[in-house]
VEXVEX-492809 format. One record per residue: x, y, z of N, C-alpha, C, O in turn. Coordinates in steps of 0.05 Angstrom, whole numbers. Layout:
% residues N
+--------+--------+--------+--------+--------+--------+--------+--------+--------+--------+--------+--------+
!    n_u !    n_v !    n_w !   ca_u !   ca_v !   ca_w !    c_u !    c_v !    c_w !    o_u !    o_v !    o_w !
+--------+--------+--------+--------+--------+--------+--------+--------+--------+--------+--------+--------+
!      X !      Y !      Z !      X !      Y !      Z !      X !      Y !      Z !      X !      Y !      Z !
...
+--------+--------+--------+--------+--------+--------+--------+--------+--------+--------+--------+--------+
***
This chain:
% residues 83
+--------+--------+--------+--------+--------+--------+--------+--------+--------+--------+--------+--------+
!    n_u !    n_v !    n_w !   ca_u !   ca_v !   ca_w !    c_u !    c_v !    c_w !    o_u !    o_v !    o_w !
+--------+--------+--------+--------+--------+--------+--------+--------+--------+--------+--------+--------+
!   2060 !   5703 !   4178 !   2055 !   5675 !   4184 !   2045 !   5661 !   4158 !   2034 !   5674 !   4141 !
!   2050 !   5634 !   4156 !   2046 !   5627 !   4138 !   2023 !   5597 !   4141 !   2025 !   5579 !   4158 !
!   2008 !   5599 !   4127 !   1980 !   5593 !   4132 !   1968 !   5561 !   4112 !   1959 !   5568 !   4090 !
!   1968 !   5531 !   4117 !   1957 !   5518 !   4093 !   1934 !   5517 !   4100 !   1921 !   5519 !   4121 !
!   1929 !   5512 !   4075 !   1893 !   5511 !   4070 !   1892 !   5489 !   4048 !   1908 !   5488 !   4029 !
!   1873 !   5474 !   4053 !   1869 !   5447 !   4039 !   1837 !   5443 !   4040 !   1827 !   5450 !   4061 !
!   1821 !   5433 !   4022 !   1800 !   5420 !   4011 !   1779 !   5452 !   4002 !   1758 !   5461 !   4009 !
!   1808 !   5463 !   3977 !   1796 !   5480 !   3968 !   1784 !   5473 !   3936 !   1798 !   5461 !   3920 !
!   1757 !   5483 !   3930 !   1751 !   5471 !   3911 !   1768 !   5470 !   3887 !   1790 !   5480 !   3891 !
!   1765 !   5462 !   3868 !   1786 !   5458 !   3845 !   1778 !   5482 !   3826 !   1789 !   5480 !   3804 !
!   1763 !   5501 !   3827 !   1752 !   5522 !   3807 !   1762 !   5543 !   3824 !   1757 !   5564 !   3813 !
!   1776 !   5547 !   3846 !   1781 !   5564 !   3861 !   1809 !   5585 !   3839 !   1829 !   5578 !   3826 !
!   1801 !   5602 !   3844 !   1830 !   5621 !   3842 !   1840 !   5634 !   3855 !   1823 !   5643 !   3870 !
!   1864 !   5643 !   3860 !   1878 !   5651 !   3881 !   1869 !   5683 !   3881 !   1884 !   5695 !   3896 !
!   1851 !   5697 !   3871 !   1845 !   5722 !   3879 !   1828 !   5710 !   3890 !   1828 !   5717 !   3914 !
!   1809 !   5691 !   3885 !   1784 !   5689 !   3912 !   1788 !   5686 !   3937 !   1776 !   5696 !   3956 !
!   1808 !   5668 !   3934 !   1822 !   5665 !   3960 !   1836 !   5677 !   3981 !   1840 !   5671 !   4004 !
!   1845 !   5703 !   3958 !   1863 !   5718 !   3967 !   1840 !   5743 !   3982 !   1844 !   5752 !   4004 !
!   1819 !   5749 !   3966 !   1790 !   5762 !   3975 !   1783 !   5759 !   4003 !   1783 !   5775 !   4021 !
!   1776 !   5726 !   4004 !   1770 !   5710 !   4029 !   1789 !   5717 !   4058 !   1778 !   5725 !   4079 !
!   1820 !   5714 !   4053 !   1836 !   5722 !   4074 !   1842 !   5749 !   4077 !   1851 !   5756 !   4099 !
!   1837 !   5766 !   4059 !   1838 !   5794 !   4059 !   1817 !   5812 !   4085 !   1821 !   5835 !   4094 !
!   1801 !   5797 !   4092 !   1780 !   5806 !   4112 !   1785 !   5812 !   4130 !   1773 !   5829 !   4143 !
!   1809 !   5795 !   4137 !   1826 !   5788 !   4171 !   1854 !   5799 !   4169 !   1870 !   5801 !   4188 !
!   1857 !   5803 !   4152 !   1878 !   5832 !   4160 !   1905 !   5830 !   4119 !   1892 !   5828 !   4098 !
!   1929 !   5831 !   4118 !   1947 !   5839 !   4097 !   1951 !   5815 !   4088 !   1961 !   5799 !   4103 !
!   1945 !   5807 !   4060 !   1947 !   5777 !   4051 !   1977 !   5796 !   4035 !   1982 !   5815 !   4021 !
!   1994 !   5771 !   4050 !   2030 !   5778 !   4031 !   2024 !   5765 !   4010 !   2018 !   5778 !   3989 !
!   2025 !   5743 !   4010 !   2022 !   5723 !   3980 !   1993 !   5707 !   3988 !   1979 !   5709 !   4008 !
!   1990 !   5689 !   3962 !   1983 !   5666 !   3962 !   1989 !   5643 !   3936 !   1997 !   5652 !   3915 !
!   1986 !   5617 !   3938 !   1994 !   5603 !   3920 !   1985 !   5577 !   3922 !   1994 !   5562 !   3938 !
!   1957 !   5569 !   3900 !   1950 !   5550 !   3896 !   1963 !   5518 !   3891 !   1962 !   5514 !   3867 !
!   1968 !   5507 !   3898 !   1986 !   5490 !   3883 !   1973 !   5473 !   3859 !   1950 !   5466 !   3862 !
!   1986 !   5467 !   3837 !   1977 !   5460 !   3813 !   1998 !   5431 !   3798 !   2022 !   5426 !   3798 !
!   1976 !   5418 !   3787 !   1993 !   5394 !   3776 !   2014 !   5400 !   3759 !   2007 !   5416 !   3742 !
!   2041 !   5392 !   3758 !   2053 !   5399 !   3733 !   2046 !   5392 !   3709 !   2054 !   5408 !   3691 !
!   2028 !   5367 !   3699 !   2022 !   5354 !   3682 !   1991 !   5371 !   3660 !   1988 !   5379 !   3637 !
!   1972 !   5370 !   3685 !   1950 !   5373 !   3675 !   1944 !   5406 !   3680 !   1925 !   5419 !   3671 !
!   1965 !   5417 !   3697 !   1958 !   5455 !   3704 !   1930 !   5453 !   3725 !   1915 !   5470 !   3734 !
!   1930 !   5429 !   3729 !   1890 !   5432 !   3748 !   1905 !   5428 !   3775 !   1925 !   5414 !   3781 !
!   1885 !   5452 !   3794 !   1894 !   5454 !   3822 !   1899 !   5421 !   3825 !   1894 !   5402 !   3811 !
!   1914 !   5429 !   3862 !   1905 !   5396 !   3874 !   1899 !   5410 !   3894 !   1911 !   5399 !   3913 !
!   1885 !   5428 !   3902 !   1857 !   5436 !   3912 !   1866 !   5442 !   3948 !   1854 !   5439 !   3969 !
!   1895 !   5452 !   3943 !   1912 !   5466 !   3971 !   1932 !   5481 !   3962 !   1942 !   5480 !   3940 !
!   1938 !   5495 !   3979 !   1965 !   5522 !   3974 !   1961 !   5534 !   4002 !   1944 !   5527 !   4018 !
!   1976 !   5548 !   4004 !   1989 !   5570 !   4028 !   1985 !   5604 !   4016 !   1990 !   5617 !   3996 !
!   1974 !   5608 !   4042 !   1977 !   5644 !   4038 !   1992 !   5652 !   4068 !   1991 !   5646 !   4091 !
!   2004 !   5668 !   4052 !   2025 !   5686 !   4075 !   2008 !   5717 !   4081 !   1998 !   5733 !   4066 !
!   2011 !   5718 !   4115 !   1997 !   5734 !   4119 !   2017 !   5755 !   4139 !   2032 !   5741 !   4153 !
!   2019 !   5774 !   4143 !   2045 !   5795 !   4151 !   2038 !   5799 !   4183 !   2057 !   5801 !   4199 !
!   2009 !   5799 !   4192 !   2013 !   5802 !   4216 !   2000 !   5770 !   4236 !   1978 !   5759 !   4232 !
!   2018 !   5764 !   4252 !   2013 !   5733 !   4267 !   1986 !   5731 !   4276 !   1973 !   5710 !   4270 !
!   1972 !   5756 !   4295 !   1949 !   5757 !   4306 !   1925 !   5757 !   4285 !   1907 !   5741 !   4286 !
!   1928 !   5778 !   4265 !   1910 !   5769 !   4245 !   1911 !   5738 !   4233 !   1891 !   5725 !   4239 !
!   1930 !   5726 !   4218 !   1935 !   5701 !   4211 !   1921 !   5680 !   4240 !   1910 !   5660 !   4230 !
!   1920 !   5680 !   4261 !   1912 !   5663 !   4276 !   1880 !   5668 !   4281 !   1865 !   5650 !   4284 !
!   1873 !   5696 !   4280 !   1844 !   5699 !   4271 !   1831 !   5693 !   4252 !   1807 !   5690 !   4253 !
!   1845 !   5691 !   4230 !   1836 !   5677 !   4202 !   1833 !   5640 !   4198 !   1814 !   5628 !   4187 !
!   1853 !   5632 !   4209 !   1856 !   5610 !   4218 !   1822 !   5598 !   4233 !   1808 !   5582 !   4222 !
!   1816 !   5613 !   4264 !   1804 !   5607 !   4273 !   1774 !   5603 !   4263 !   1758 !   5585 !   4265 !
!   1775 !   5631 !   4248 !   1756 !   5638 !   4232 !   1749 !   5621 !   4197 !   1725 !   5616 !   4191 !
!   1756 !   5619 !   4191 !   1764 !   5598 !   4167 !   1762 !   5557 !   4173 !   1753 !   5540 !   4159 !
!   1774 !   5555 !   4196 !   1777 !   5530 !   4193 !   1748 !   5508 !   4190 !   1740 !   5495 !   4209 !
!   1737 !   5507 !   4167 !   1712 !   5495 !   4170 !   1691 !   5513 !   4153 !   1670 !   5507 !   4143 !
!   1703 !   5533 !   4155 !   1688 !   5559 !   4134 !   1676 !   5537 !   4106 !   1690 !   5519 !   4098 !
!   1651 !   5542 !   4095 !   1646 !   5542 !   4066 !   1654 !   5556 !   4053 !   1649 !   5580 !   4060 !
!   1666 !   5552 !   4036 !   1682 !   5565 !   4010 !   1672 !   5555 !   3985 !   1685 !   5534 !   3983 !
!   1660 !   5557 !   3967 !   1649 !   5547 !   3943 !   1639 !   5521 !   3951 !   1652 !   5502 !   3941 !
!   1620 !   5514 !   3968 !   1608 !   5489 !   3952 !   1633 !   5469 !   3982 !   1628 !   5447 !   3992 !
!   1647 !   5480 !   3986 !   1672 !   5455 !   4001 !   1685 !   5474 !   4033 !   1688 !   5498 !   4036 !
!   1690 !   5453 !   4049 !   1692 !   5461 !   4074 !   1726 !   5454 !   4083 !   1740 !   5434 !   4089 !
!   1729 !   5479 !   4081 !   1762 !   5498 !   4077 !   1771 !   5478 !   4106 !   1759 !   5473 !   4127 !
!   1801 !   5468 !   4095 !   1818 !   5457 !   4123 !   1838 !   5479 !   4124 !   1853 !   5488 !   4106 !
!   1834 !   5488 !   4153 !   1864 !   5520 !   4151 !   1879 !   5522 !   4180 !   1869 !   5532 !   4200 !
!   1903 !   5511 !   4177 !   1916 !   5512 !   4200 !   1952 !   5529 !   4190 !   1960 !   5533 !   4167 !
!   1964 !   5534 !   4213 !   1991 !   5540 !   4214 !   2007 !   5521 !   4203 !   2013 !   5500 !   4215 !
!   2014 !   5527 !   4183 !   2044 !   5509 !   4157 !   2056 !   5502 !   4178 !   2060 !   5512 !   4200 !
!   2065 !   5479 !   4167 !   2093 !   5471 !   4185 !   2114 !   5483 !   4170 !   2106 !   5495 !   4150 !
!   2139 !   5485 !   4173 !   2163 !   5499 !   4168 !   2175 !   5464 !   4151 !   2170 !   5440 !   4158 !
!   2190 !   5475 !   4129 !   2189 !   5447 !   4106 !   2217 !   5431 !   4121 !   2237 !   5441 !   4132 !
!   2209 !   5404 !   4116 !   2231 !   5388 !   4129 !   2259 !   5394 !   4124 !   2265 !   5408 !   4104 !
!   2281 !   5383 !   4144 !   2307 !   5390 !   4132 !   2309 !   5361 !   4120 !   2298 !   5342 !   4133 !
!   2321 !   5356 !   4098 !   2337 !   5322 !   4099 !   2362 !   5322 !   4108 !   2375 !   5302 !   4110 !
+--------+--------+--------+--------+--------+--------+--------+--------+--------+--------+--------+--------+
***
């Protein structure tokens, strides 16, 4: 399942993050997203997680979580638009 998370601090790195979801079961990926210009987060990305039940426990568990200093938004990705 694939997982966004938004109002992550901007000093975050994706091993912390990756640490953080690691608790609740097999982190597949993760991926900060980053300005192209300046390389500085914009302080959301997606982690892919292999099993659904864990990912929805993490979710539950996380949404609102403190994470450095800032209070993690974490729900189920939407699937990306078609045009």
């Amino acid at each position: 399942m694939n997982i966004f998370v938004s109002n992550i601090s901007f000093r975050a790195r994706e091993e912390e993050l990756q640490q953080l979801f690691a608790q609740y079961g097999e982190v597949v990926s993760i991926k900060i997203l980053k300005d192209r210009e300046t390389n500085r987060s914009r302080g959301f990305g997606f982690v892919e997680m292999s099993d659904d039940a864990a990912a929805q426990n993490a979710i539950a568990s996380l949404n609102g979580a403190d994470f450095q200093g800032r209070n993690l938004v974490v729900k189920e990705a939407l699937p990306p638009k078609q045009s």
